[in-house]
C-alpha positions as CSV (number, residue, x, y, z in Angstrom):
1,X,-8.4,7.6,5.9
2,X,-8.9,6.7,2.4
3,X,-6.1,5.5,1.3
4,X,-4.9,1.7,0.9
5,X,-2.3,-0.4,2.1
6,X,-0.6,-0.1,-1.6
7,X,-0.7,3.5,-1.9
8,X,0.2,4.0,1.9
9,X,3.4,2.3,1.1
10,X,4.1,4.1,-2.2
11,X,3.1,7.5,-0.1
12,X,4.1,5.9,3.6
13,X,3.3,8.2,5.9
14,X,4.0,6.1,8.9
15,X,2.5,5.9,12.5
16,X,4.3,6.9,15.6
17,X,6.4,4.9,18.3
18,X,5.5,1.8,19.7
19,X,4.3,2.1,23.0
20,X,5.3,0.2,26.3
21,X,2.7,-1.4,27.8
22,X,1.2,-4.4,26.0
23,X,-1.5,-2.3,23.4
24,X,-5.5,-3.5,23.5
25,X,-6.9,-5.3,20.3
26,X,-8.1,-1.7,19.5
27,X,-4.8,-0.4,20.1
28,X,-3.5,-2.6,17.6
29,X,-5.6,-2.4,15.1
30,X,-5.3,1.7,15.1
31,X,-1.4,1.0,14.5
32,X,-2.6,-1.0,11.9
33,X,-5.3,1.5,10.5
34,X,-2.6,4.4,11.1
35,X,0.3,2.6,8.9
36,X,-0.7,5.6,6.8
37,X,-0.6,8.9,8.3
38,X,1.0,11.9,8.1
39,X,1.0,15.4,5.7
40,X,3.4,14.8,2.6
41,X,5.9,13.3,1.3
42,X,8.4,12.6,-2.0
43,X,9.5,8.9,-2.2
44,X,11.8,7.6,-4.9
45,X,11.2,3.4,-5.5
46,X,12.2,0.3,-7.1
47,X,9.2,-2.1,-8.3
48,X,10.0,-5.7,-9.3
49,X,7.0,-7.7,-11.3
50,X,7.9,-11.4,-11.2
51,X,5.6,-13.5,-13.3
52,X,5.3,-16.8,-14.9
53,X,5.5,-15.0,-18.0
54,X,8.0,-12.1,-17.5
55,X,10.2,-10.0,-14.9
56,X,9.9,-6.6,-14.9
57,X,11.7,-3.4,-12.9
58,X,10.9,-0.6,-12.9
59,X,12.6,2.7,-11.0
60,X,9.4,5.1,-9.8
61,X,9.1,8.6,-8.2
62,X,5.8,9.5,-6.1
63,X,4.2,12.2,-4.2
64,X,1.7,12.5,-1.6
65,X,-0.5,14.8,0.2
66,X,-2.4,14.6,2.7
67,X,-4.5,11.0,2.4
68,X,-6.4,11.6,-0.9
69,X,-3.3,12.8,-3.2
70,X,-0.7,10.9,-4.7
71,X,0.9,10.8,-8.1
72,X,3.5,7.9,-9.0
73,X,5.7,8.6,-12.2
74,X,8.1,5.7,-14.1
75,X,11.2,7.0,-14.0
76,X,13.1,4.0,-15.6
77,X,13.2,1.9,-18.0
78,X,13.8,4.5,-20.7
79,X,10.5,3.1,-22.9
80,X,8.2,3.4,-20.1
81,X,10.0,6.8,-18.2
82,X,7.0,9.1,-18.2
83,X,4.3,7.3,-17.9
84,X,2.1,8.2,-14.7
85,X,-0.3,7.4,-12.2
86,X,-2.6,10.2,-11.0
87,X,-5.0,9.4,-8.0
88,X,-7.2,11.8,-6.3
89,X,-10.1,11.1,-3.8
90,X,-11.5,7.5,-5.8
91,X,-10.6,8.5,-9.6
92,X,-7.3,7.4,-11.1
93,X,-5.9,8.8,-14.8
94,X,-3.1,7.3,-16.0
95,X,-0.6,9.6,-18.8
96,X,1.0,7.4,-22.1
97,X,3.5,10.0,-23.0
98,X,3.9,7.7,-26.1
99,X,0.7,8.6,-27.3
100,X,0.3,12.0,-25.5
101,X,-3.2,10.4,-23.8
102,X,-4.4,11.1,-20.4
103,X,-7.2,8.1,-19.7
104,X,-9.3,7.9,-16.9
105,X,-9.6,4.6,-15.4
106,X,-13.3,3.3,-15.5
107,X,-15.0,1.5,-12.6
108,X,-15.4,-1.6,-15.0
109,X,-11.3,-1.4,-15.1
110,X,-11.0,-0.8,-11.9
111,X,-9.9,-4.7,-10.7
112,X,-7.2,-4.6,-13.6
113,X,-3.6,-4.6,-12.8
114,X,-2.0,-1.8,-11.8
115,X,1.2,-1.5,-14.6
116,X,1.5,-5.6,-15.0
117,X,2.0,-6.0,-11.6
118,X,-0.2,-7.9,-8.4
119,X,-1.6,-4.3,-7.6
120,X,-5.1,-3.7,-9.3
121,X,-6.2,0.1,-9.7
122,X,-8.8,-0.4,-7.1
123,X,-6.2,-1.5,-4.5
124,X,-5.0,2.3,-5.3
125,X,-7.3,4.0,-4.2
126,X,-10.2,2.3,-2.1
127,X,-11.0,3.3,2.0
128,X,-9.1,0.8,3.7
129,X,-10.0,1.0,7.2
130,X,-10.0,-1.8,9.0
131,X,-11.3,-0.6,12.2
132,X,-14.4,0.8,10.8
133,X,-15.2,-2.5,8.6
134,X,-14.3,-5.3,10.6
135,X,-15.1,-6.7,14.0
136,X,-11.6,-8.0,15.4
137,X,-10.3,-10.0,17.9
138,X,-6.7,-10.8,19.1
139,X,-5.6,-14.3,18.7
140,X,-2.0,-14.5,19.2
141,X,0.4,-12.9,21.4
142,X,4.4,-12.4,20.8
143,X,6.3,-15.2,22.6
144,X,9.9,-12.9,22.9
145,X,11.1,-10.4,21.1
146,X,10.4,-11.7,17.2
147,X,7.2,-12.6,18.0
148,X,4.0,-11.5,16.8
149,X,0.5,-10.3,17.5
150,X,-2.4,-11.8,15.3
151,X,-5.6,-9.8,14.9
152,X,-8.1,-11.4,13.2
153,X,-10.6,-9.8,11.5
154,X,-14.5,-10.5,9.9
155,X,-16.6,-8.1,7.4
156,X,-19.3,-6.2,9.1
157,X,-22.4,-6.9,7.6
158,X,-22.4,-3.9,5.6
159,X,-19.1,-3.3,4.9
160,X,-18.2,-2.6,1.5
161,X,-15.5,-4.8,1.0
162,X,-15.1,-8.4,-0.7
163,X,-12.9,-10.1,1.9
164,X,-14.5,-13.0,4.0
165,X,-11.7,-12.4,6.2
166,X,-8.2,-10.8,6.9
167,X,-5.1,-11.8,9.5
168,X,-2.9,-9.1,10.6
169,X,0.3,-9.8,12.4
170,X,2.2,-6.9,14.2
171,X,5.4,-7.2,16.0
172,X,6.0,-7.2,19.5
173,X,7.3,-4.0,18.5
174,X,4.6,-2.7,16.9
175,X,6.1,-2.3,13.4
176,X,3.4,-3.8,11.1
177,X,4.7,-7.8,9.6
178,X,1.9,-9.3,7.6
179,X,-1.4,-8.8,6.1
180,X,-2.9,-12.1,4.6
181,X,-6.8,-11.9,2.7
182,X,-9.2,-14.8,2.5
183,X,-12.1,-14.9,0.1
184,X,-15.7,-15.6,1.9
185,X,-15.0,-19.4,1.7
186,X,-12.2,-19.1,4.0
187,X,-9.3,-20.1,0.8
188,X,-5.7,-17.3,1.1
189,X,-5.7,-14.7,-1.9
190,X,-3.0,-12.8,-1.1
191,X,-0.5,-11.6,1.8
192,X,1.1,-8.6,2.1
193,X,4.9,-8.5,3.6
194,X,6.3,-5.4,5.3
195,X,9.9,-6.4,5.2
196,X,13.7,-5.0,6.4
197,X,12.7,-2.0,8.7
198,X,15.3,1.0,7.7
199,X,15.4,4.3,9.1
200,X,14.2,7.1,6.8
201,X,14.3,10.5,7.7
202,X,14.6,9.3,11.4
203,X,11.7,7.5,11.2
204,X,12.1,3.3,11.7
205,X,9.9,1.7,9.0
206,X,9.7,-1.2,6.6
207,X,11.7,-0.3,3.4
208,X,9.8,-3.4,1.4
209,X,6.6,-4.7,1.0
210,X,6.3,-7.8,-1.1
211,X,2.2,-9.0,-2.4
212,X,2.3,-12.7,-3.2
213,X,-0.7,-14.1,-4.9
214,X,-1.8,-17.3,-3.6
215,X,-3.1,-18.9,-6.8
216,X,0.3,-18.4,-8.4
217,X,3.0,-19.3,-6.5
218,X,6.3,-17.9,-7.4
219,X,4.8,-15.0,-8.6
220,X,5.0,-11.5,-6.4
221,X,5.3,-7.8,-6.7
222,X,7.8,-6.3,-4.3
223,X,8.1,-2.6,-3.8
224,X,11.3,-1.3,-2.2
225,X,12.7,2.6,-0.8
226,X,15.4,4.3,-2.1
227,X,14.7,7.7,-0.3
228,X,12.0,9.0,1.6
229,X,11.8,12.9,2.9
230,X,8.4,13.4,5.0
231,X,6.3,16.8,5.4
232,X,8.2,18.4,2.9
233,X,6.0,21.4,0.9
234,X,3.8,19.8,-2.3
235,X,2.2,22.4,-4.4
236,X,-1.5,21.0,-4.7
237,X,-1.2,21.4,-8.5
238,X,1.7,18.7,-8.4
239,X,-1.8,16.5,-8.4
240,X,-3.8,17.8,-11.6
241,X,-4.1,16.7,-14.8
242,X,-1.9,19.4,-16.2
243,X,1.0,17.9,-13.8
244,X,0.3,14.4,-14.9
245,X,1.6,15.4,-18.4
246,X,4.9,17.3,-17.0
């Protein structure tokens, strides 16, 4: 699976039911892993950007297929409608229709921020799975029904990934709550909410997810549903370059 937790929720292709019996730490952390899974899918999305400095919305449209396509185009406000986000395998181009440019992103750009918000490119697109990367260990169980599993999770020694550590928390019923990050000295970067679980093309999933900065508090980027259709048929030239400027 190559795609991220930010793109998984632009894209969401979500796992399957929960099951009955209480799930291994392996278990879990394959519900965790498999967040993201699933053929195709056309999403339409509302993106707030709260800052210190500024708040932004922003109304989005995005497609997906399979787990190395996606393209995520502005819809609203009027100034920015057009502009769009083209990610295939690990390269991103982004189209100004202001200028009529299509730039790629650089891997020296790659830790910018994703349109002003808490998203960086390389959240976009980077291979995000856990259970290949970590070691893991459950450390809390639910106590009733809004309870929570905790997995806690440590970098492999080769694993490509700049996290000293991360903490997942899953619900009792298996609908994914919380991811938080910890740089290598043990100090929170970030968390990741997966908030107000809706039913979308009879699937049951979290219709928000909310990253919260640590360094600044107050400050978050929260992405919400408006629709969601899954496994619906995506033309794979809805993901070129010629597409991007449509």
């Amino acid at each position: 699976m190559r795609k991220s937790w930010l793109v998984a929720f632009f894209t969401l292709m979500v796992a399957g039911p929960a099951g009955a019996a209480d799930p291994t730490a392996e278990a879990l952390l394959n519900r965790v892993d498999d967040f993201a899974r699933g053929e195709s899918s056309h999403a339409t999305l509302r993106m707030q950007v709260q800052t210190q400095r500024y708040t932004r919305t922003m109304e989005l449209e995005a497609w997906s297929k399979g787990t190395d396509k996606s393209l995520i185009r502005i819809l609203s406000p009027a100034k920015e409608a057009g502009v769009s986000t083209l990610m295939v395998d690990d390269n991103i181009w982004n189209y100004m229709p202001n200028v009529d440019r299509t730039l790629k992103i650089p891997p020296g750009m790659m830790s910018g921020a994703w349109m002003g918000s808490h998203i960086s490119n390389d959240d976009l697109v980077k291979d995000n799975r856990l259970s290949e990367q970590f070691t893991y260990a459950v450390t809390g169980r639910p106590e009733g029904p809004d309870g929570v599993w905790t997995l806690e999770l440590v970098p492999k020694p080769d694993a490509p990934v700049v996290w000293g550590k991360v903490v997942a928390q899953v619900g009792a019923d298996e609908q994914l709550r919380q991811v938080a990050y910890y740089d290598e000295k043990g100090a929170l970067v970030r968390t990741m909410r997966f908030l107000d679980l809706k039913s979308f093309d009879g699937r049951t999933l979290p219709s928000r997810m909310r990253v919260e900065p640590a360094d600044s508090p107050g400050e978050f980027t929260e992405i919400t549903y408006l629709t969601l259709d899954f496994d619906i048929p995506v033309d794979d030239g809805t993901f070129s370059l010629q597409a991007l400027r449509r």
